[in-house]
N, C-alpha and C positions, 0 to 999 in steps of 0.2 A: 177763744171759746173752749169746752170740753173738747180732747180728745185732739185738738191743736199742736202745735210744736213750741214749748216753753223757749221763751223770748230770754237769751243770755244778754249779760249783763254789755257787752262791747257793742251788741246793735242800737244801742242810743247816742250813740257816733255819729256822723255823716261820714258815710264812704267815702266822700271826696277827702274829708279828715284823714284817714287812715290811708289811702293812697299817698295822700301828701307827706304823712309822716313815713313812707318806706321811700321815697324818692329824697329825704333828707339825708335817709342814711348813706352815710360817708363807706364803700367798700376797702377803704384802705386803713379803716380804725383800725385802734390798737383790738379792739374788742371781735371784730369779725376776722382781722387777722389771726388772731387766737382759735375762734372759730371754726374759720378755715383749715388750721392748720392740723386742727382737731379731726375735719372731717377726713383731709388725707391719710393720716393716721389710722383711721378705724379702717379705711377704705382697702389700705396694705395688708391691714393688718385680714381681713375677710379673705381679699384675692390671697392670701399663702394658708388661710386655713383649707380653702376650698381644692387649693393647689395640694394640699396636706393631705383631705380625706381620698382625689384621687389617687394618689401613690401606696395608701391604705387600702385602696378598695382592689389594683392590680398586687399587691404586696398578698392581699389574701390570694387572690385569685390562683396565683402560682404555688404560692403556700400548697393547696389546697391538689392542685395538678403532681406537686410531687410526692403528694402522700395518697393519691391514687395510683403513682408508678413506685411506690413502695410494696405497696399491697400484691403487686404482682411477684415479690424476692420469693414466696414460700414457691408457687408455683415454676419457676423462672427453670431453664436449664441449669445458666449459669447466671448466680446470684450477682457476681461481682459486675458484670456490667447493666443490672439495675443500680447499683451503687452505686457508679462511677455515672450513670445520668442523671443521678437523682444530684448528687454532688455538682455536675452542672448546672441544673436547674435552681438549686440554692446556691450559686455564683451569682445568678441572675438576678432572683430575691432579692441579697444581699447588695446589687450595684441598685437596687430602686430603694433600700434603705439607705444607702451614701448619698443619695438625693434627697431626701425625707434630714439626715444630719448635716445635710447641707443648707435647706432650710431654715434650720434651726439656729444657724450662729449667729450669737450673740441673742437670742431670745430664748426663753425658761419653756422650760420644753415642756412642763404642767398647764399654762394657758393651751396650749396646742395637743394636749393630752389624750383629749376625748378622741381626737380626727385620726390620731396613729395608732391607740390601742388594741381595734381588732386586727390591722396587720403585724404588729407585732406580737400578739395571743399564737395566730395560726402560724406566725413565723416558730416559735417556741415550740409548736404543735410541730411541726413537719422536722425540726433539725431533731428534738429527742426523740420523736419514733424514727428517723436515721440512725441516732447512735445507740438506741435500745435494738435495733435489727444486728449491729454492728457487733456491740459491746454485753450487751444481756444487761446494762446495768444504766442509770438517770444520771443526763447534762447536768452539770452545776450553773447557776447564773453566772458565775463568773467567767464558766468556757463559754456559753454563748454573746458576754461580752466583750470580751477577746477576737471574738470573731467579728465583731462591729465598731470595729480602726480601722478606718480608711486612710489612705496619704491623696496626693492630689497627682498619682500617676496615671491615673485611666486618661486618654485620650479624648473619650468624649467628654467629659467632664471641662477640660480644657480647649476643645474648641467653642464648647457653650456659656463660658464667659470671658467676658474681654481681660485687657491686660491689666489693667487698672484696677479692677472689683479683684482678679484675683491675687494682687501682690497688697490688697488690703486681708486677704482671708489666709487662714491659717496652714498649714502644709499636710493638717492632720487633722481626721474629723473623727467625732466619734459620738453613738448614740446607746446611750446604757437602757439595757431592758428593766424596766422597775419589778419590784418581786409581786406586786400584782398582777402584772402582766407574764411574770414567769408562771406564778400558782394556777392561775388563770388556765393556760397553755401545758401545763401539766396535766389540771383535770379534765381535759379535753381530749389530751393524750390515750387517756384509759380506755376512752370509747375506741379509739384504733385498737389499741392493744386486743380488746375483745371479738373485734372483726379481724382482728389477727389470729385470734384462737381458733376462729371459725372457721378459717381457709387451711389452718394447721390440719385440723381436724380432717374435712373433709379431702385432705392430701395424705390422711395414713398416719400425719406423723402426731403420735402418743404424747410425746415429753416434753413439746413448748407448751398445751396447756398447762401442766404444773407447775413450770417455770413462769408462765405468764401470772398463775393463780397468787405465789409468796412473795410474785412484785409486787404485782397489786394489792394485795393484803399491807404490803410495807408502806404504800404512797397512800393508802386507806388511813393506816395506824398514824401518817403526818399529819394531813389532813383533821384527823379527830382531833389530834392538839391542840389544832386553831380553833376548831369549833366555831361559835358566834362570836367570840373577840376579833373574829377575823372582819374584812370589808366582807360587802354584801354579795357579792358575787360570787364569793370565794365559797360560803356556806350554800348560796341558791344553790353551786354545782355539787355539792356533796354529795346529792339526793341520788343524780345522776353519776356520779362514780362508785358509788353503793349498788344499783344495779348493775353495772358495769360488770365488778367485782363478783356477784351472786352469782349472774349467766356462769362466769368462767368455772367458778366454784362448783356447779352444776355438771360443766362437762367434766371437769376430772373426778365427778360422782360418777356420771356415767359411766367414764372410761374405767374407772377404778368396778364398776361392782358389775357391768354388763359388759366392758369393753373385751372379754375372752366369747360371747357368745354371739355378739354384732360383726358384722362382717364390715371389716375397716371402710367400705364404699357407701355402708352407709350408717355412720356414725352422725354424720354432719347431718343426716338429714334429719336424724332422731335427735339431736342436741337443737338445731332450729324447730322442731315443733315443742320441744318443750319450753327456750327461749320466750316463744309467742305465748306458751301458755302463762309463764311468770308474769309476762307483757301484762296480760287481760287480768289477771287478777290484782295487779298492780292500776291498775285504769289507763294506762301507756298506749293503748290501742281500741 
């Protein structure tokens, strides 16, 4: 009748029919063996993605822990052992990426793409605001792939699988960051950089804003050259490195045309209300 549930074409069967037809089937056919062998496949293939995104999701996680103990170098006594913890801390990173390329051997590291990318972004993120604190100047992809060649010497690694899987795997692992994943983690970088301005500032010190301003004006000017030929992500951030850029531009306006009549304790505090105000006229707040 109206309003019923339309009657598909397999209930004109007798259920007893189609029960009878699943109990004919043979579980040892060529056909269900294929099957089967299909479902374990997919099934591996799930449990190492899911195993993939956690390692991504602690990979950010500490990412993310040592570029809040970066943030402390401007303030610090002594600079050098924020370095030298920060540098432990990206040890650590680094030994949950040799797990993440361990994963990986023998499979195309693009199907598994999506599950690694944001730890490897923040990973790109946390090592070049290290050697921009370090060096005043941008990682090349090449140095941060250098730094992800592992050998099969760590201990834990080797009490975690038997003797047998590992005299099948290789003695050397290694997991290349793709240049999206580098661009990506660069422009993400900027946004430190500019909370790097800010803690400059409001410590006295004058001349890392300007130096942070014609970095950023240079990773601005790369940037524009990709433009829209670039992937989609790479332009979404642009928007957001363009502000980035302005704010800084702004305090070495301040500092340049008011910073002899502000009293250095509170620069920072006139550069964050103006910050806020670019915010709001931008809609950001």
């Amino acid at each position: 009748g109206s309003g019923g549930f339309r009657k598909r074409k397999h209930d004109n069967f007798p259920h007893g029919q189609r029960r009878d037809e699943k109990e004919n089937v043979n579980p040892s056919s060529a056909l269900m063996t294929s099957f089967k062998s299909f479902q374990l496949e997919l099934d591996t293939r799930h449990d190492k993605y899911e195993r993939l995104v956690k390692l991504s999701r602690d990979i950010t996680i500490e990412s993310k822990r040592t570029i809040f103990l970066l943030h402390r170098f401007t303030s610090a006594p002594n600079g050098e052992e924020i370095l030298n913890e920060s540098e432990v801390k990206l040890d650590a990173v680094r030994r949950k990426i040799k797990q993440v390329a361990q994963e990986l051997i023998g499979e195309d590291m693009y199907q598994f793409h999506r599950a690694i990318s944001p730890g490897l972004q923040e990973y790109v993120e946390a090592v070049s605001f290290q050697y921009f604190i370090q060096t005043r100047s941008l990682i090349s992809i090449e140095e941060i792939n250098k730094q992800l060649i592992f050998t099969a010497e760590d201990r834990e690694e080797t009490t975690n699988t038997t003797s047998n899987s590992h005299d099948k795997q290789p003695h050397a692992w290694s997991l290349k960051v793709t240049p999206v994943d580098y661009l990506l983690g660069v422009a993400d970088l900027t946004g430190e950089l500019m909370r790097l301005c800010i803690s400059s500032v409001g410590n006295g010190d004058i001349d890392t804003p300007f130096e942070l301003s014609q970095f950023l004006r240079q990773i601005y000017d790369g940037f524009t050259f990709i433009g829209n030929t670039g992937p989609y992500e790479v332009s979404k951030k642009l928007y957001t490195l363009k502000q980035s850029l302005a704010k800084v531009e702004n305090a070495c306006y301040t500092l340049k045309v008011r910073g002899s009549e502000i009293p250095k304790h509170m620069l920072a505090d006139v550069f964050t209300t103006k910050t806020e105000l670019i915010d709001q006229e931008e809609g950001l707040s």
